[in-house]
C-alpha positions as YAML, in Angstrom:
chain: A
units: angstrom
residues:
- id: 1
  name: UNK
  ca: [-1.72, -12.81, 36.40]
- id: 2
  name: UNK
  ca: [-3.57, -16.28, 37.47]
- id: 3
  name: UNK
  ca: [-1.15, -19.23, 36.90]
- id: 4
  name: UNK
  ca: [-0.44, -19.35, 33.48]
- id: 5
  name: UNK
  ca: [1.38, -22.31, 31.22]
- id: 6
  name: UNK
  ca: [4.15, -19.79, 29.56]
- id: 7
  name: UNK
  ca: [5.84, -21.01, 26.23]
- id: 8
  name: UNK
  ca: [8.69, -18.93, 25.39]
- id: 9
  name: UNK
  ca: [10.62, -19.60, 22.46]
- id: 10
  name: UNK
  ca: [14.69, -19.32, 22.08]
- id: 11
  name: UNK
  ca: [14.81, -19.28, 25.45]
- id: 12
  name: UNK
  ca: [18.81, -20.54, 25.28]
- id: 13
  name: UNK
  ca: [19.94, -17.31, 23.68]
- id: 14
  name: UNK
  ca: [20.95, -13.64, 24.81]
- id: 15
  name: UNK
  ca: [17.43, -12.13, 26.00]
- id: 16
  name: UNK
  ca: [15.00, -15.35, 26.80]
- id: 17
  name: UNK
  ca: [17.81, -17.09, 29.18]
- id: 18
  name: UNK
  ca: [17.80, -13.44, 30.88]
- id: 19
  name: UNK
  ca: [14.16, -13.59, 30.96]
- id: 20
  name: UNK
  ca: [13.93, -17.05, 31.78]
- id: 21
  name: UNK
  ca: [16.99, -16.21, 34.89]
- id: 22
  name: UNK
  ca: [14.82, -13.71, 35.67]
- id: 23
  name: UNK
  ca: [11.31, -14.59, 36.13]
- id: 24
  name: UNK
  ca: [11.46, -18.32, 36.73]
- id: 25
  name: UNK
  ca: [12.73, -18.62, 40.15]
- id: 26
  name: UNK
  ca: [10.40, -15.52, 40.88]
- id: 27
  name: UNK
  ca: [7.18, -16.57, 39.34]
- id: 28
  name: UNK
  ca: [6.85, -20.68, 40.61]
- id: 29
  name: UNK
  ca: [3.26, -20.42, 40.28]
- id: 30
  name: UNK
  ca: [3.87, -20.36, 36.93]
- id: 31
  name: UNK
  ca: [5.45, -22.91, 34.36]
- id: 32
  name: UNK
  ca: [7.69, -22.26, 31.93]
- id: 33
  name: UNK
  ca: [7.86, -23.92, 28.75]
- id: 34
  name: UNK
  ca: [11.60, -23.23, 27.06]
- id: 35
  name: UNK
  ca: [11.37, -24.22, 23.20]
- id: 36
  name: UNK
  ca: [14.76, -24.01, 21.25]
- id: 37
  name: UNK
  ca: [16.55, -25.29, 18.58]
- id: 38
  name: UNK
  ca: [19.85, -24.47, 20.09]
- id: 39
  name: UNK
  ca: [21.75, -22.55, 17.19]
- id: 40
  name: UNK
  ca: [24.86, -21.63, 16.96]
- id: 41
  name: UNK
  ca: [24.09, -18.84, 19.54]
- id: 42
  name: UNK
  ca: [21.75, -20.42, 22.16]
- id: 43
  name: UNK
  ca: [23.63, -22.03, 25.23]
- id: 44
  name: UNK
  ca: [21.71, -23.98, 27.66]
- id: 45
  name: UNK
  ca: [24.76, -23.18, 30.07]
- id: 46
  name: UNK
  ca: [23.15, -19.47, 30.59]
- id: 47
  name: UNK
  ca: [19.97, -21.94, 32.04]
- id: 48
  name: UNK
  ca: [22.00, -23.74, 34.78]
- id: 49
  name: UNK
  ca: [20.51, -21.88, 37.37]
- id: 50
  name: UNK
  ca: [16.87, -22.67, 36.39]
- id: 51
  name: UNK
  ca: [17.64, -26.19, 34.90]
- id: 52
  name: UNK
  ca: [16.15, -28.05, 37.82]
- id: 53
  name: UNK
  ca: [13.52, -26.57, 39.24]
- id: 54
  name: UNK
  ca: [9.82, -27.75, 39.17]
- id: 55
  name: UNK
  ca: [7.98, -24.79, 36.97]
- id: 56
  name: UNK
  ca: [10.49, -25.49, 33.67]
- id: 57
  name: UNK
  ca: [11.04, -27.26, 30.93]
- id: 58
  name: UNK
  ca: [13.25, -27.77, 27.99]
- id: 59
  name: UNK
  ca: [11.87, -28.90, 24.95]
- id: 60
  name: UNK
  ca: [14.40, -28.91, 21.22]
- id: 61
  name: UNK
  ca: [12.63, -27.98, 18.36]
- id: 62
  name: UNK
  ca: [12.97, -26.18, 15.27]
- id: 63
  name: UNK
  ca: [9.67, -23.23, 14.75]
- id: 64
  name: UNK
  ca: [10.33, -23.97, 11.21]
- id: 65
  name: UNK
  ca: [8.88, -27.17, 11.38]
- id: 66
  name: UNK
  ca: [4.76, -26.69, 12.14]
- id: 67
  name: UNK
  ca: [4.62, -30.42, 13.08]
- id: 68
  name: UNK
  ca: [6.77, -30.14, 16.09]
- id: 69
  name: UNK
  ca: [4.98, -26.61, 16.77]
- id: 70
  name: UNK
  ca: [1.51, -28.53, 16.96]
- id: 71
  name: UNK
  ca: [2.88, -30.76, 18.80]
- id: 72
  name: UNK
  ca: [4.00, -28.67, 21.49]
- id: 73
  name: UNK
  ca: [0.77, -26.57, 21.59]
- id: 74
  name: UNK
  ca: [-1.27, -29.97, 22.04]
- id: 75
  name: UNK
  ca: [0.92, -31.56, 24.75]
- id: 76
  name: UNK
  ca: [1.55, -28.18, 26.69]
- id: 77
  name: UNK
  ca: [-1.62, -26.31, 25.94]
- id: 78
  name: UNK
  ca: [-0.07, -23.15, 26.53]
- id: 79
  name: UNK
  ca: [-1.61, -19.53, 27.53]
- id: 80
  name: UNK
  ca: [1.06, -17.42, 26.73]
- id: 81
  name: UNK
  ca: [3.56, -17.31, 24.19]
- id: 82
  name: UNK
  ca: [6.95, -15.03, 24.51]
- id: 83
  name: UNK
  ca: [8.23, -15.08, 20.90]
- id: 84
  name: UNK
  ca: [12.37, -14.55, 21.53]
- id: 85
  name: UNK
  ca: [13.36, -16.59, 18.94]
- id: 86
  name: UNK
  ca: [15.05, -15.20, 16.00]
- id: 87
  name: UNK
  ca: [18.24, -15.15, 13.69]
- id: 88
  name: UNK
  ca: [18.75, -11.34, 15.06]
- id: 89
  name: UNK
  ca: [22.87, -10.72, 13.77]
- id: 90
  name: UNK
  ca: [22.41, -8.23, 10.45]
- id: 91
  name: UNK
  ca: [26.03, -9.35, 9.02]
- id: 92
  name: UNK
  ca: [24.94, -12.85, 8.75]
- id: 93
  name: UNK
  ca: [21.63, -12.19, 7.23]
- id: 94
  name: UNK
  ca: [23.84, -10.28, 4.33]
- id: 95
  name: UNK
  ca: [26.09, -13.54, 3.96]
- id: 96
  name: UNK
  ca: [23.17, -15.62, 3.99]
- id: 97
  name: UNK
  ca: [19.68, -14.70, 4.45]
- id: 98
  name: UNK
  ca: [18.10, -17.81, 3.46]
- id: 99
  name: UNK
  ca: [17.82, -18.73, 7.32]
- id: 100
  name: UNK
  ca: [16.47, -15.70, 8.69]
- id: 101
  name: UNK
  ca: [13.35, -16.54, 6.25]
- id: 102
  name: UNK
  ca: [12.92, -20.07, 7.56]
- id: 103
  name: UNK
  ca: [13.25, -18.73, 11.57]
- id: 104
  name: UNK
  ca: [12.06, -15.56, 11.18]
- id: 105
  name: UNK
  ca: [9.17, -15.53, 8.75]
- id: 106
  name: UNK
  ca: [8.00, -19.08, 8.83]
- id: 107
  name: UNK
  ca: [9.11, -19.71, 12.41]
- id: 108
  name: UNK
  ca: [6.46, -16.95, 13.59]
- id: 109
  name: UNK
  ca: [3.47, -17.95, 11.12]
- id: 110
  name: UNK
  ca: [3.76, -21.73, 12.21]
- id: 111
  name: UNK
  ca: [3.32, -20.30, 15.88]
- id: 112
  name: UNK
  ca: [0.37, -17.94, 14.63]
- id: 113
  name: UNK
  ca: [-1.24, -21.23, 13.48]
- id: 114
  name: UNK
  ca: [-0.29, -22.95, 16.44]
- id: 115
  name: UNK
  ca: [-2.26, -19.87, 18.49]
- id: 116
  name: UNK
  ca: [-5.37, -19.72, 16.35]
- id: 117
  name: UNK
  ca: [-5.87, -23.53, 15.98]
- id: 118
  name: UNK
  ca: [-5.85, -23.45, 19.83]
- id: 119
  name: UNK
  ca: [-6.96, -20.81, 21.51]
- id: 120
  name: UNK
  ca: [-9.58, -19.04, 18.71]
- id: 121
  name: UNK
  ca: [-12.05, -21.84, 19.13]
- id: 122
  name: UNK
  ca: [-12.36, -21.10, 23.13]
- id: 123
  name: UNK
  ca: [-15.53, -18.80, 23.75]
- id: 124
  name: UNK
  ca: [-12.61, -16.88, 26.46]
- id: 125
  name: UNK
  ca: [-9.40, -15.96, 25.28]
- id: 126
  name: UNK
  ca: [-8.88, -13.11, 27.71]
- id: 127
  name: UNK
  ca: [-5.91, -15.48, 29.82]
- id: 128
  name: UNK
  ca: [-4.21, -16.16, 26.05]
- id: 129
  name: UNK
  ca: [-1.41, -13.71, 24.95]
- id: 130
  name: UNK
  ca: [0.72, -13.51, 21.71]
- id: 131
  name: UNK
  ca: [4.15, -11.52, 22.65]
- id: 132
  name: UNK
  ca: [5.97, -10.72, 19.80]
- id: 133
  name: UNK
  ca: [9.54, -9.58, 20.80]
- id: 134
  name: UNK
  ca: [11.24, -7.04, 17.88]
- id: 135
  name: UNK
  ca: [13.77, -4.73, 17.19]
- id: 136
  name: UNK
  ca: [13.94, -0.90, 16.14]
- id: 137
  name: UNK
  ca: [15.67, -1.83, 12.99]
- id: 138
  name: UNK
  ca: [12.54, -2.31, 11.58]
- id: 139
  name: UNK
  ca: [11.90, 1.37, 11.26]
- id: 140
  name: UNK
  ca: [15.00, 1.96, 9.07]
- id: 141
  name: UNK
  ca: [17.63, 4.43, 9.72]
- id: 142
  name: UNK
  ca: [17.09, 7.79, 11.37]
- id: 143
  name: UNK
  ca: [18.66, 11.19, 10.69]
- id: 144
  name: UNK
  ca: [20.80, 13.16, 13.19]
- id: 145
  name: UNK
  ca: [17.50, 14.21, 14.72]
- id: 146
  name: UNK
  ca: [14.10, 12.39, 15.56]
- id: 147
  name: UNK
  ca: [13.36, 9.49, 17.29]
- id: 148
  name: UNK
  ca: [11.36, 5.63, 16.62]
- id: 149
  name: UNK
  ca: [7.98, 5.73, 17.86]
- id: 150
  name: UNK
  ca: [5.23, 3.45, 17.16]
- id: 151
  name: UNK
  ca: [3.48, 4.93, 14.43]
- id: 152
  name: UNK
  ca: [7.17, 5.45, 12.49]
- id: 153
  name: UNK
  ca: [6.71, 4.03, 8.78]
- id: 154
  name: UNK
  ca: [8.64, 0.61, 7.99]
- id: 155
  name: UNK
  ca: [11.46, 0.89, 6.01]
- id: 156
  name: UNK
  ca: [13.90, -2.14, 6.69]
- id: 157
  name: UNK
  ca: [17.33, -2.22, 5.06]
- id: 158
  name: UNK
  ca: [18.65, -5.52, 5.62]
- id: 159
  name: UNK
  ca: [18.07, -9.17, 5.16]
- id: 160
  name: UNK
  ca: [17.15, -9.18, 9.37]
- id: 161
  name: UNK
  ca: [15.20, -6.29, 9.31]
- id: 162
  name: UNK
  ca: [13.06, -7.26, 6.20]
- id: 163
  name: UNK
  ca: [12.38, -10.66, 7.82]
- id: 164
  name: UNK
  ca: [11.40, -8.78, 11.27]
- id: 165
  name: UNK
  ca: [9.50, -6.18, 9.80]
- id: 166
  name: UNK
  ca: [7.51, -9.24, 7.61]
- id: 167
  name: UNK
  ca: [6.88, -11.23, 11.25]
- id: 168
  name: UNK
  ca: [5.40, -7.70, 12.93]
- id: 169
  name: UNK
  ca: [2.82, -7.77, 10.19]
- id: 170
  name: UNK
  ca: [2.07, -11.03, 10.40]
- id: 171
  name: UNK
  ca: [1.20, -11.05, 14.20]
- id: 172
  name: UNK
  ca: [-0.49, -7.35, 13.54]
- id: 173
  name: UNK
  ca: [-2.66, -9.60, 10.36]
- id: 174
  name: UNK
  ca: [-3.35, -12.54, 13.13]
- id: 175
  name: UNK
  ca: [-4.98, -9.71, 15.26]
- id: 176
  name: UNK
  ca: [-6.81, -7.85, 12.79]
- id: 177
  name: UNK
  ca: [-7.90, -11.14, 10.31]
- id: 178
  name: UNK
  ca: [-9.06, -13.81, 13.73]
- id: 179
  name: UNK
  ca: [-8.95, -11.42, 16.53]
- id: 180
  name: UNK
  ca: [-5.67, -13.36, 17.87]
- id: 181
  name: UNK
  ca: [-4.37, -11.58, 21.11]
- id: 182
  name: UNK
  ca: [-0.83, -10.27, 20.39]
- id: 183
  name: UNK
  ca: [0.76, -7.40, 21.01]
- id: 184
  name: UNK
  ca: [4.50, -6.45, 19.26]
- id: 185
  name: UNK
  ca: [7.29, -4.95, 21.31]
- id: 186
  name: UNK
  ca: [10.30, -3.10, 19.70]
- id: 187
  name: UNK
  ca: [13.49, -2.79, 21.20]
- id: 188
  name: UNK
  ca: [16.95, -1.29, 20.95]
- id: 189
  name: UNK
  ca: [20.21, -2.73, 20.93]
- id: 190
  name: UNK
  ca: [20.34, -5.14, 23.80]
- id: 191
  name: UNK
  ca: [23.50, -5.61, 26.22]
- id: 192
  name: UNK
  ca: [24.74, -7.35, 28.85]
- id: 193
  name: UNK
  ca: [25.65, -11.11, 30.44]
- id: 194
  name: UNK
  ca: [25.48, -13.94, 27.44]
- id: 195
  name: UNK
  ca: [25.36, -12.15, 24.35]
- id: 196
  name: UNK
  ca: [27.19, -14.11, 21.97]
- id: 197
  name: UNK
  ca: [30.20, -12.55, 20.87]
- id: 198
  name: UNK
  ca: [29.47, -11.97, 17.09]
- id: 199
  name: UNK
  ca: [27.77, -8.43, 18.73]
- id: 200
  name: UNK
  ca: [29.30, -5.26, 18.73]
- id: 201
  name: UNK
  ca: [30.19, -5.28, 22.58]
- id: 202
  name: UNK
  ca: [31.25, -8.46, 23.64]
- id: 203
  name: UNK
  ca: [33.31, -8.70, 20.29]
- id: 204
  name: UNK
  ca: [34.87, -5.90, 21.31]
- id: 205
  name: UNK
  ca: [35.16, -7.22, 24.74]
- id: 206
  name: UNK
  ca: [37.14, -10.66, 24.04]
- id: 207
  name: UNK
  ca: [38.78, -9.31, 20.90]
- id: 208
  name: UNK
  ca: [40.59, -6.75, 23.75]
- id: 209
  name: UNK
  ca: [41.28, -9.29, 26.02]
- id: 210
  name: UNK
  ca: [42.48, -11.74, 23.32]
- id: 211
  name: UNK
  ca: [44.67, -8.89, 21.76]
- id: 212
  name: UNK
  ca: [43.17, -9.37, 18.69]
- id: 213
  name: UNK
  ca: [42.23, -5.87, 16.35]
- id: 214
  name: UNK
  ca: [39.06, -4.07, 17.38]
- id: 215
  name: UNK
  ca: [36.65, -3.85, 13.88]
- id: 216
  name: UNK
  ca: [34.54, -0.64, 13.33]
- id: 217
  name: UNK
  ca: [32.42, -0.31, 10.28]
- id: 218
  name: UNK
  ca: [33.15, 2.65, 8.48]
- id: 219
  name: UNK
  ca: [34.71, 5.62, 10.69]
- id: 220
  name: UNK
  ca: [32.33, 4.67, 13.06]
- id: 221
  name: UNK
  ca: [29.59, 7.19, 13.28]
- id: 222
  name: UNK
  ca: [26.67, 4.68, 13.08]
- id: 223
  name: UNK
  ca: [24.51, 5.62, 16.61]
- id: 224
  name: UNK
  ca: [22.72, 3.04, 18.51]
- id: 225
  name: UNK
  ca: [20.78, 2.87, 21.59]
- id: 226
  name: UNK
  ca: [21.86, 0.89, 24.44]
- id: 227
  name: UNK
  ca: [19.04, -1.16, 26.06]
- id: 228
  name: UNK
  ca: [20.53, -3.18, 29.29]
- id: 229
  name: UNK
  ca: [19.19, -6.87, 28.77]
- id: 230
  name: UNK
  ca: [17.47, -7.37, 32.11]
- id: 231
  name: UNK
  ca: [16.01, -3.77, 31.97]
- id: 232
  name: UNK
  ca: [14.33, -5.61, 28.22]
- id: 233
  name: UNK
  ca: [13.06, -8.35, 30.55]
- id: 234
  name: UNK
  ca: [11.28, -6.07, 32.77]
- id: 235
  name: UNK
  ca: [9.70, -4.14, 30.16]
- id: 236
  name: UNK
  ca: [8.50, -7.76, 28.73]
- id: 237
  name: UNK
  ca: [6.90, -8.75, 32.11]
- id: 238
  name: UNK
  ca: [5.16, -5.20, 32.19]
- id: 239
  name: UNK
  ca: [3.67, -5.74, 29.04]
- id: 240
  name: UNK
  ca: [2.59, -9.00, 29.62]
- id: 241
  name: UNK
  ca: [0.72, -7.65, 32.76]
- id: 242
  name: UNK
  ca: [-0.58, -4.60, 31.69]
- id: 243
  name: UNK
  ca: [-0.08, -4.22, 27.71]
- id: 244
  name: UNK
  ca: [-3.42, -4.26, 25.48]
- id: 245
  name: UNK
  ca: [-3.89, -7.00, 22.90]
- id: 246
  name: UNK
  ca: [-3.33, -5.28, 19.50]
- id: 247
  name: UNK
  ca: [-0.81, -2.69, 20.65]
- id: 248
  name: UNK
  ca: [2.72, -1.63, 19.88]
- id: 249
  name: UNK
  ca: [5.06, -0.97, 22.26]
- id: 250
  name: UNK
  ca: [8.77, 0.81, 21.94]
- id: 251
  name: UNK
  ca: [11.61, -0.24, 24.40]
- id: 252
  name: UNK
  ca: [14.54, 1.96, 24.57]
- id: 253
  name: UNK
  ca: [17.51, 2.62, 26.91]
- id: 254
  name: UNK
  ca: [17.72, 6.34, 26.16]
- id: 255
  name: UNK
  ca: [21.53, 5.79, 25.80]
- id: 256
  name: UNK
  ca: [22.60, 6.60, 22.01]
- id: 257
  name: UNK
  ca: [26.11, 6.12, 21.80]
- id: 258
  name: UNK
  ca: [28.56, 6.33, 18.00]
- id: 259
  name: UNK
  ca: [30.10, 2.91, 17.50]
- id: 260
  name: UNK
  ca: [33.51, 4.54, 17.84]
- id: 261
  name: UNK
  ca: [32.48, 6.41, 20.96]
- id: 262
  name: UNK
  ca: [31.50, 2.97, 22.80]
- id: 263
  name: UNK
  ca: [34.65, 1.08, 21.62]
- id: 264
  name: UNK
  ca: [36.35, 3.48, 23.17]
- id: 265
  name: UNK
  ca: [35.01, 3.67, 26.15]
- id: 266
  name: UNK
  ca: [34.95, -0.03, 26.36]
- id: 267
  name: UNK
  ca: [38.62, 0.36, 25.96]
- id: 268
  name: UNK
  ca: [38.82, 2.62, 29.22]
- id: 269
  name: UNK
  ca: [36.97, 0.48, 31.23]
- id: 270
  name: UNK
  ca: [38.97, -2.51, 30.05]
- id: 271
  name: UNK
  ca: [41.80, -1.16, 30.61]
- id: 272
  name: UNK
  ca: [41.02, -0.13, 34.54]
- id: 273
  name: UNK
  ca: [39.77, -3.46, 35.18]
- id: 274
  name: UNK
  ca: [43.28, -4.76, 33.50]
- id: 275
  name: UNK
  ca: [44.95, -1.92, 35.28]
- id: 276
  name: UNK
  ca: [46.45, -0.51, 31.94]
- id: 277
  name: UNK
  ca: [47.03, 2.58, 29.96]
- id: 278
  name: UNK
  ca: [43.45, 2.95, 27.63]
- id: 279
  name: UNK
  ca: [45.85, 3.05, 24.78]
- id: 280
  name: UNK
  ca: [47.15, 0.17, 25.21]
- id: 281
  name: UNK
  ca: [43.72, -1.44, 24.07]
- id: 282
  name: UNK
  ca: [42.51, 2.05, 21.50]
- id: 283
  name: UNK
  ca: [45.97, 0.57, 19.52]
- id: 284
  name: UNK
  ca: [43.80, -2.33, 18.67]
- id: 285
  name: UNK
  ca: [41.15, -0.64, 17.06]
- id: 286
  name: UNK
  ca: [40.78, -1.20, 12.97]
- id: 287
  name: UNK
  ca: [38.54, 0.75, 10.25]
- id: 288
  name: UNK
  ca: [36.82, -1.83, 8.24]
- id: 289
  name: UNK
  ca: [35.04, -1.17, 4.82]
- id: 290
  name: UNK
  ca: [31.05, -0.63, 5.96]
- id: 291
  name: UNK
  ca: [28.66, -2.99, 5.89]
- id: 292
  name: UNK
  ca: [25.58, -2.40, 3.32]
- id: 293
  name: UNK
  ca: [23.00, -0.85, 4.01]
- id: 294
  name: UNK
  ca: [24.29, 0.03, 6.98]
- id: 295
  name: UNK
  ca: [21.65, 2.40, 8.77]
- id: 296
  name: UNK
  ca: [23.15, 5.13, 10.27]
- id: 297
  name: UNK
  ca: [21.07, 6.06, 13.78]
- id: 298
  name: UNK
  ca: [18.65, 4.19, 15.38]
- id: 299
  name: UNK
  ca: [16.97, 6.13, 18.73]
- id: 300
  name: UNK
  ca: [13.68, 5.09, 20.35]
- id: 301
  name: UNK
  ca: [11.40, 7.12, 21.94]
- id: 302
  name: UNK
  ca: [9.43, 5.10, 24.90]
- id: 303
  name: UNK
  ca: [6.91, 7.48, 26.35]
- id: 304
  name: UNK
  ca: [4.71, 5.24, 25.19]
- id: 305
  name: UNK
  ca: [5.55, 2.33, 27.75]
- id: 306
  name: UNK
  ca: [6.31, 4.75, 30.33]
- id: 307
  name: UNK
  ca: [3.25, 6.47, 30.05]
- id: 308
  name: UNK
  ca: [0.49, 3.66, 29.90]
- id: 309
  name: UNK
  ca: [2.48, 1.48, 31.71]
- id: 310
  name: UNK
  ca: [5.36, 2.76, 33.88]
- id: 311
  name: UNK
  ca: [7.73, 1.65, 33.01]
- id: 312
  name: UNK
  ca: [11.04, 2.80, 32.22]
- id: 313
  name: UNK
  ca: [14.72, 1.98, 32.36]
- id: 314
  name: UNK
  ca: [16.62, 1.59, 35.57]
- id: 315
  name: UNK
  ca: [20.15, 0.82, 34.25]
- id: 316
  name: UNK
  ca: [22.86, 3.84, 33.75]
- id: 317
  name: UNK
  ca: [24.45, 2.88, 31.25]
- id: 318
  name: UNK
  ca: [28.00, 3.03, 32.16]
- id: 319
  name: UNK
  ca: [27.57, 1.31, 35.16]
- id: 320
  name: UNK
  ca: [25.40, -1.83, 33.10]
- id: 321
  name: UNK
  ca: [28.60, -1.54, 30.64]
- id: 322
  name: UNK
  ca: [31.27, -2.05, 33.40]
- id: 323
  name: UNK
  ca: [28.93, -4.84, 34.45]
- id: 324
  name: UNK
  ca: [29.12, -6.45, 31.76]
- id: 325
  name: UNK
  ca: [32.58, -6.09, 31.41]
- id: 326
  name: UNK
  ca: [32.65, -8.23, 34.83]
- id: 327
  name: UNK
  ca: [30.57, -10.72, 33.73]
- id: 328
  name: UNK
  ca: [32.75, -12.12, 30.66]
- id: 329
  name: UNK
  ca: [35.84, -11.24, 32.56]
- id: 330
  name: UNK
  ca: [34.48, -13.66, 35.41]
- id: 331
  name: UNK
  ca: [33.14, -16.20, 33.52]
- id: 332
  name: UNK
  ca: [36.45, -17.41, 30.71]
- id: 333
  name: UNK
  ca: [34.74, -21.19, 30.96]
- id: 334
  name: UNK
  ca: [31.52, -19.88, 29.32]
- id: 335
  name: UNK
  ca: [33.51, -17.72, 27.03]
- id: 336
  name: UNK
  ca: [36.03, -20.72, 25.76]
- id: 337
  name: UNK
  ca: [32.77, -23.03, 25.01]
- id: 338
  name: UNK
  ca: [30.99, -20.29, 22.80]
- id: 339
  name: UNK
  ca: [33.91, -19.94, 20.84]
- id: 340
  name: UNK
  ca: [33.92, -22.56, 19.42]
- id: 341
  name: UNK
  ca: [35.35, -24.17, 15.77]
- id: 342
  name: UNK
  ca: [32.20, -22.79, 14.35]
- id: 343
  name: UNK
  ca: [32.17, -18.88, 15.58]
- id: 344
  name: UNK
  ca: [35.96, -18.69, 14.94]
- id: 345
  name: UNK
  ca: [34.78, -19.64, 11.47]
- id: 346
  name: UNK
  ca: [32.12, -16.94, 10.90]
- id: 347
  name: UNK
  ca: [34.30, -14.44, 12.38]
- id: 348
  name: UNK
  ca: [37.09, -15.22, 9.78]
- id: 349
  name: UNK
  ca: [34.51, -14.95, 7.03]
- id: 350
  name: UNK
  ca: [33.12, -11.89, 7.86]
- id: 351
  name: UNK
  ca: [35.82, -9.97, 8.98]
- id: 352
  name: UNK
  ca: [39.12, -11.76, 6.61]
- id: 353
  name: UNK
  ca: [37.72, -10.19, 3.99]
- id: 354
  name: UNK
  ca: [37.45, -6.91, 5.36]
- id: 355
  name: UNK
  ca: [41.37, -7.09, 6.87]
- id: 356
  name: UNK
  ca: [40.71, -7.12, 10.51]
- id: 357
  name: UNK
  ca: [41.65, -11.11, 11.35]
- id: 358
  name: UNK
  ca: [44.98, -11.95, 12.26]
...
């Protein structure tokens, strides 16, 4: 890649401050443009390391509002756009889906506009690059058998997915309707260092520690598959190098797991760090009433990526757990500022009503 001006957006939450850890110090020929409008979720903490130097910058904004969005595309003139951004947690889109519309629907057409107002009326858009980042819940819930692959059918079943699902066809309409380059990725559950603890593992994580119970949905058959955040990044980078404008590519971990099954091994490996008996932390564990709509398996298949462009995961997955583990056990400062007046809040409406807060 020549030097390229890079705006990513949400680059203060869970994946883009991995990405942004990642590939900043590595890539100073390039600059980075972070754009945020620092949720509830996003922590410019998880940026301290990249904070300084010369190839980034911070900007607050909401996508939401197109002014700011033009704004940004005339000052910065970027080339490439990493699309992170996103009110991803399914619960809250039940509770309150209103905001998942405004980020996650309007948030993505105001940068579409932002893209074709600025790059489609250069005669050479072949340095210019769309990257929409999504999720497998898109595709709806799986069987006991079968995987996600690219052609899969649509067939969202929450407020998140729906508003996912309607951003992938926008950026897919951008490419067909004004030839915009973009290309869609979908991944799998992401894990790892700064997820914010409303997600199933680092709940489950600083729940443990805290001695507080351990919620599972239902009995806790729902199957996910594990996706190691900085093995995500990579498979972003690749695509941005190698992918083809107009394509769809799947991400997976090829690590399916039952809910149950990974609480309780999270319970093991707590409990070695901790140097305790595994049931002293399994005690903790509480059957909630389900979510709805709760989709029961989600499994990607990524030949796709690993075919055309080689890539493929390089993180066992109980190894990336256990580091994981490490990482919130080493860092209680980070932890005590995300949980703030405002999580402990969502986490007592969610869960009260389902009995697991005490």
């Amino acid at each position: 890649m020549n030097k390229l001006k890079i705006l990513v957006t949400g680059g203060a939450g869970f994946i883009g401050s991995n990405f942004l850890n990642l590939f900043v110090p590595s890539s100073p020929d390039h600059y980075f443009i972070n754009l945020d409008k620092l949720t509830y979720a996003a922590n410019l903490l998880n940026l301290e390391q990249v904070s300084s130097l010369s190839n980034y910058t911070f900007l607050q904004a909401d996508l939401a509002d197109y002014q700011s969005v033009e704004h940004i595309f005339s000052k910065y003139e970027p080339d490439l756009v990493i699309h992170f951004a996103a009110e991803s947690h399914v619960d809250r889109s039940i509770l309150g889906p209103a905001d998942f519309i405004y980020s996650n629907i309007i948030g993505t057409f105001n940068l579409l506009e932002g893209c074709r107002k600025h790059w489609m009326t250069e005669e050479n858009t072949n340095q210019k690059l769309f990257l929409h980042v999504s999720t497998d819940e898109v595709y709806g819930s799986l069987g006991e058998e079968g995987l996600f692959t690219e052609e899969t059918a649509y067939d969202p079943s929450s407020p998140y997915s729906a508003s996912k699902a309607a951003s992938d066809h926008l950026v897919r309409a951008y490419h067909r309707t004004y030839g915009l380059p973009a290309i869609i990725t979908n991944c799998s559950n992401n894990y790892g260092p700064y997820q914010f603890p409303e997600k199933l593992i680092p709940l489950m994580i600083l729940n443990a520690l805290a001695e507080k119970p351990l919620p599972v949905y239902g009995k806790g058959e729902n199957i996910r598959d594990w996706l190691y955040v900085e093995d995500h990044c990579c498979a972003i980078w690749t695509v941005i190098g190698k992918g083809k404008p107009g394509e769809t590519y799947n991400i997976g971990g090829n690590s399916e797991l039952k809910n149950l099954n990974l609480v309780h091994l999270l319970c093991e490996n707590l409990a070695e760090e901790n140097g305790k008996n595994p049931d002293h932390y399994r005690k903790l564990i509480e059957f909630v009433p389900d979510r709805p709509g709760h989709d029961l398996r989600y499994a990607i298949d990524n030949s796709k990526i690993k075919r055309e462009l080689g890539w493929q995961p390089q993180e066992d997955f109980s190894k990336g757990l256990r580091k994981t583990i490490r990482w919130y056990l080493d860092n209680p400062d980070w932890v005590e500022i995300v949980q703030s007046g405002a999580y402990k809040k969502w986490i007592d409406e969610n869960y009260s009503k389902r009995g697991a807060v005490k």
